[in-house]
C-alpha positions in Angstrom: -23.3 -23.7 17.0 -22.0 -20.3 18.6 -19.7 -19.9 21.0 -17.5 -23.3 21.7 -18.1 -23.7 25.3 -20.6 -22.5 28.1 -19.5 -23.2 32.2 -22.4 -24.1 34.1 -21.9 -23.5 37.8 -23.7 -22.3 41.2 -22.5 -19.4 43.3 -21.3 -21.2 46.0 -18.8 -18.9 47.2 -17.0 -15.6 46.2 -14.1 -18.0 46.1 -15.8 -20.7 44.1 -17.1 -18.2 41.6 -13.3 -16.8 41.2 -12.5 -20.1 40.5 -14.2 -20.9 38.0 -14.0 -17.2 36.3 -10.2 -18.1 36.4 -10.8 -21.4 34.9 -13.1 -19.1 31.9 -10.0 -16.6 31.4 -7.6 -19.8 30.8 -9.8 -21.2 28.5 -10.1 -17.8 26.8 -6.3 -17.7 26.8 -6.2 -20.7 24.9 -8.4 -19.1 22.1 -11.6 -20.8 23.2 -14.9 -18.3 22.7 -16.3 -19.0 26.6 -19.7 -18.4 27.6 -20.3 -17.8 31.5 -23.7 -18.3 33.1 -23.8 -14.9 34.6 -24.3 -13.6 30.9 -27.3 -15.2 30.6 -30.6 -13.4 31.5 -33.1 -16.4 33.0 -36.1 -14.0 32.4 -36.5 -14.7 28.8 -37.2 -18.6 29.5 -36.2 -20.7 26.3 -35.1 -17.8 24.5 -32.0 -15.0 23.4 -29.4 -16.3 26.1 -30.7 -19.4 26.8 -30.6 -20.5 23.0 -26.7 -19.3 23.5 -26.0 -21.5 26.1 -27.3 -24.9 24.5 -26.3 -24.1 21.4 -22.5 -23.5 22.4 -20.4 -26.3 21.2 -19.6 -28.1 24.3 -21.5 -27.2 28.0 -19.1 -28.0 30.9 -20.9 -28.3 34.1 -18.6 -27.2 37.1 -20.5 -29.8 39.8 -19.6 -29.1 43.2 -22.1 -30.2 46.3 -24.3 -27.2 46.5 -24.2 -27.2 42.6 -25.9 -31.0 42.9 -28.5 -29.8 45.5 -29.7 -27.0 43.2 -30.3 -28.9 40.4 -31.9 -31.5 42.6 -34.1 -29.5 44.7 -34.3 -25.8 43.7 -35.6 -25.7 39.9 -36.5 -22.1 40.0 -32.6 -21.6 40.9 -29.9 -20.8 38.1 -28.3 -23.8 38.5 -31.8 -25.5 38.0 -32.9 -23.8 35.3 -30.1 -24.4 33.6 -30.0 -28.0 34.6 -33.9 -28.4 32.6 -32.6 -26.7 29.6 -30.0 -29.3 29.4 -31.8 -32.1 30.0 -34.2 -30.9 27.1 -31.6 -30.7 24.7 -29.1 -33.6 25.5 -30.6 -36.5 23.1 -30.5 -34.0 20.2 -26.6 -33.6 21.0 -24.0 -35.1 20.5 -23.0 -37.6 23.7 -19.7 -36.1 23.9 -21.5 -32.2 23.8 -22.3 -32.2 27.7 -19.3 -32.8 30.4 -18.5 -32.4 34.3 -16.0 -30.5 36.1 -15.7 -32.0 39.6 -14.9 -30.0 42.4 -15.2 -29.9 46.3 -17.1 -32.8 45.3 -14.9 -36.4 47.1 -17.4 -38.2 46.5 -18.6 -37.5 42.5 -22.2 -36.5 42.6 -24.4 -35.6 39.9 -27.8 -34.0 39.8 -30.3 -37.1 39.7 -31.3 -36.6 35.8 -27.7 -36.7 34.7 -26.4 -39.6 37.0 -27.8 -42.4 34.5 -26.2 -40.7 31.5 -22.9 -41.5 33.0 -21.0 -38.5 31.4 -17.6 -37.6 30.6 -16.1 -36.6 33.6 -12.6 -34.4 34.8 -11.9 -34.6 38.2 -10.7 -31.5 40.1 -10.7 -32.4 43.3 -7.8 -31.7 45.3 -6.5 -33.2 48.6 -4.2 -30.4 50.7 -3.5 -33.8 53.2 -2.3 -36.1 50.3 -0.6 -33.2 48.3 -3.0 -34.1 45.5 -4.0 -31.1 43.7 -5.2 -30.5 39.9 -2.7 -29.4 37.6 -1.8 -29.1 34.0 -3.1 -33.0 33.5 -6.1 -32.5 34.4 -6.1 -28.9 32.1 -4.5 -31.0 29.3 -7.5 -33.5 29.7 -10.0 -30.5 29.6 -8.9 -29.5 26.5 -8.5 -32.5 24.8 -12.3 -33.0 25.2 -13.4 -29.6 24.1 -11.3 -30.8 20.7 -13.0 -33.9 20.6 -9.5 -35.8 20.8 -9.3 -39.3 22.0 -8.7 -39.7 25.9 -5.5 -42.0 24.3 -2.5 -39.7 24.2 -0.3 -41.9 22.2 0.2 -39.1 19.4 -0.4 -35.9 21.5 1.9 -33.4 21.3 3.5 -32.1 24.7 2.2 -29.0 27.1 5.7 -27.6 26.2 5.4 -28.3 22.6 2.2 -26.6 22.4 3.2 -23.5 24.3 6.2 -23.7 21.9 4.2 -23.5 18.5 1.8 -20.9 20.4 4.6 -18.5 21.0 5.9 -19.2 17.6 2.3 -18.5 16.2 1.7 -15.3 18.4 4.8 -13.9 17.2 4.1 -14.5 13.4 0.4 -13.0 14.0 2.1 -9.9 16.1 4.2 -9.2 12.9 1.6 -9.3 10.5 -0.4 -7.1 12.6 -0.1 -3.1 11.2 -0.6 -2.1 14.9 2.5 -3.6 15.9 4.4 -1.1 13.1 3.1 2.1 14.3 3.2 4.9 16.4 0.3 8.0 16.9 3.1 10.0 18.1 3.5 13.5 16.2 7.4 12.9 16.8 9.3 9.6 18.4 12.8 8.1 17.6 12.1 4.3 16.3 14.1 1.2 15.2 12.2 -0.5 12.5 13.0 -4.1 11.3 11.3 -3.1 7.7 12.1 -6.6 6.7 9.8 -8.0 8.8 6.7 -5.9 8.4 3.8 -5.8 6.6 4.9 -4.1 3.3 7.8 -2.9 4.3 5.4 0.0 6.6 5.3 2.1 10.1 2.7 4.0 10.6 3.2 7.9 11.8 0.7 9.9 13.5 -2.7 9.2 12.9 -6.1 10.5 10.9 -4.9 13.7 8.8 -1.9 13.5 10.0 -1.2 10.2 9.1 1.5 8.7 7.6 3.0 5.6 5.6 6.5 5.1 5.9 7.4 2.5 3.0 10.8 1.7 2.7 13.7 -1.2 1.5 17.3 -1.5 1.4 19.6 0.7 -1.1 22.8 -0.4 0.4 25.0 -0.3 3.4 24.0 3.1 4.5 20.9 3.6 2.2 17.7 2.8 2.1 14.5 3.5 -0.6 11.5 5.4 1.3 8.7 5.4 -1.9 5.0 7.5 -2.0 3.2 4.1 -1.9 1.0 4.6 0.5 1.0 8.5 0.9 1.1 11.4 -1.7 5.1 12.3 -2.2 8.2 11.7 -0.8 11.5 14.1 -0.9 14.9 15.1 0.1 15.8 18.2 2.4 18.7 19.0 0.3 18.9 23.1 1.8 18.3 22.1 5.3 14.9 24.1 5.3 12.6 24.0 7.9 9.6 26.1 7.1 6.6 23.9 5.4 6.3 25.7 1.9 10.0 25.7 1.4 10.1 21.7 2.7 7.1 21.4 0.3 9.0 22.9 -2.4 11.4 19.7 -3.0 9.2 17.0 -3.0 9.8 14.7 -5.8 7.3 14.0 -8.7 9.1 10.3 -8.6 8.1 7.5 -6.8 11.1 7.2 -4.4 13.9 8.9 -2.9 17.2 7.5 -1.9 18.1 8.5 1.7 21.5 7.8 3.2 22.3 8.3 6.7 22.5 11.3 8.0 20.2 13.1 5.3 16.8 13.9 6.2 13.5 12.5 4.4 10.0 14.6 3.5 6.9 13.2 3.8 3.3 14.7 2.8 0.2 12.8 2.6 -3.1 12.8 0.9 -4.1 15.7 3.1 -1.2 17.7 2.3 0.4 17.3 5.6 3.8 17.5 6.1 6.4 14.9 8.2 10.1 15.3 8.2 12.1 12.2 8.9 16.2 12.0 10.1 18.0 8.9 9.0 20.6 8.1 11.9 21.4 4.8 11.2 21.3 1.9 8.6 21.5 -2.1 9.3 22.2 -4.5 6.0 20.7 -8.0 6.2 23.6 -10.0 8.4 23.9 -13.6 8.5 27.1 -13.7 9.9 27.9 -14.3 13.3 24.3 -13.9 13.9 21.4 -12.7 12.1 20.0 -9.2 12.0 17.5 -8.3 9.4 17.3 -4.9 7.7 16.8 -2.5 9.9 16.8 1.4 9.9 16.5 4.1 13.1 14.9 7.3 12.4 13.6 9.7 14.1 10.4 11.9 12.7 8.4 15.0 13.0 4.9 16.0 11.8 4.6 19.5 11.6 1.2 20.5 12.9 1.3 23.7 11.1 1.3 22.1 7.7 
């Protein structure tokens, strides 16, 4: 199987398509790998797109009125295209691969080849006169189906408590992402939490003049910055400025200690150069609240180097 689901649906409406494109994009959200009709090109009969579409994990058919009238009565249509392919396919599927999304549709009706299959069915039908409108139940239930879970919620873990572990997960997956510890700027003041990053590493600049910053605590006012990552690391012990004279105290080591206040030299691979101002310090705290090591710097690449 390819993607995990694929939204069948006729073009009743500009409003009825942006329905159900806003129902794809939530689905997306989620993490779900959607396929929309409209990417499918109904020229190349029971091949390329078409082989997507049934082959998808799940099919969700989004069966409003003029949806049911297509399939019925207009097989040359989308809708009915679609509709054979199914119908093709179903008994080589699982029973649970094919469901129905009703809307603007009071009274439930299915195209006249899927009626006898009785499938599983989510009602999206809202009533402005009763107040009755879908809502996160009915998205729950959705879900639940394209997971295969049981309909019986008994062990089912809240809307809250999902959103819950989802931030908690997003924000694990944000930190472990390099992009998220960077910056292409040739010069920016930052505030790195090195304790929470990949390696200890911020990126500076990019392509040949890219750098590594790889750094971990020294003491209260102190931190390590090492060559991993890059070619050498130094101290600007004379206060120079020009490149060659900058150059000139780089450190055949593998790390420098840099206290605040004192200024840190970076060259890379490429033999560019980045100078780099210490300004402040943060020790691990656990007391009254956490902070993890941090450091602020602020850095230059010089261009000319």
């Amino acid at each position: 199987m390819s993607e995990d689901l694929f939204i069948s649906y006729a073009w009743t409406s500009d409003e009825h398509r942006e329905w159900v494109r806003l129902l794809a994009a939530n689905l997306k959200a989620a993490g779900y790998d959607v396929l929309v009709d409209v990417d499918l090109d109904y020229g190349d009969g029971l091949t390329g797109f078409m082989r997507r579409a049934v082959d998808c994990r799940h099919v969700l058919a989004v069966v409003d009125e003029n949806y049911v009238d297509r399939a019925d009565h207009l097989p040359g249509s989308g809708v009915g295209i679609e509709n054979k392919w199914f119908r093709e396919v179903r008994l080589d599927r699982p029973t649970t691969w094919l469901s129905v999304l009703f809307k603007d549709n009071p009274k439930h009706r299915l195209p006249a080849w899927l009626a006898p299959c009785n499938p599983k069915s989510h009602s999206f039908n809202a009533a402005p006169a009763t107040g009755d409108f879908p809502g996160s139940e009915q998205v729950e239930e959705l879900w639940r189906w394209i997971e295969d879970l049981p309909a019986n919620r008994d062990h089912a873990a809240t809307v809250a408590t999902l959103r819950a572990r989802g931030k908690r997960l997003e924000r694990v997956d944000r930190q472990r992402d390099p992009n998220s510890w960077a910056n292409p700027s040739t010069e920016a003041e930052v505030h790195f939490d090195y304790e929470r990053s990949p390696g200890h590493t911020y990126g500076l600049g990019v392509g040949v003049y890219g750098f590594k910053f790889n750094v971990s605590g020294r003491g209260p006012d102190s931190v390590y910055v090492y060559k991993d990552y890059i070619h050498a690391v130094g101290l600007n012990r004379t206060g120079a400025s020009a490149v060659d004279e900058l150059a000139a105290q780089l450190t055949p080591g593998r790390y420098v200690e840099a206290a605040v206040g004192q200024q840190v030299i970076l060259q890379n691979d490429h033999g560019a150069v980045c100078v780099l101002d210490v300004l402040d310090v943060q020790a691990e705290q656990t007391e009254p609240t956490y902070l993890p090591e941090s450091i602020r710097f602020r850095y230059r690449i010089l261009l000319d180097s």
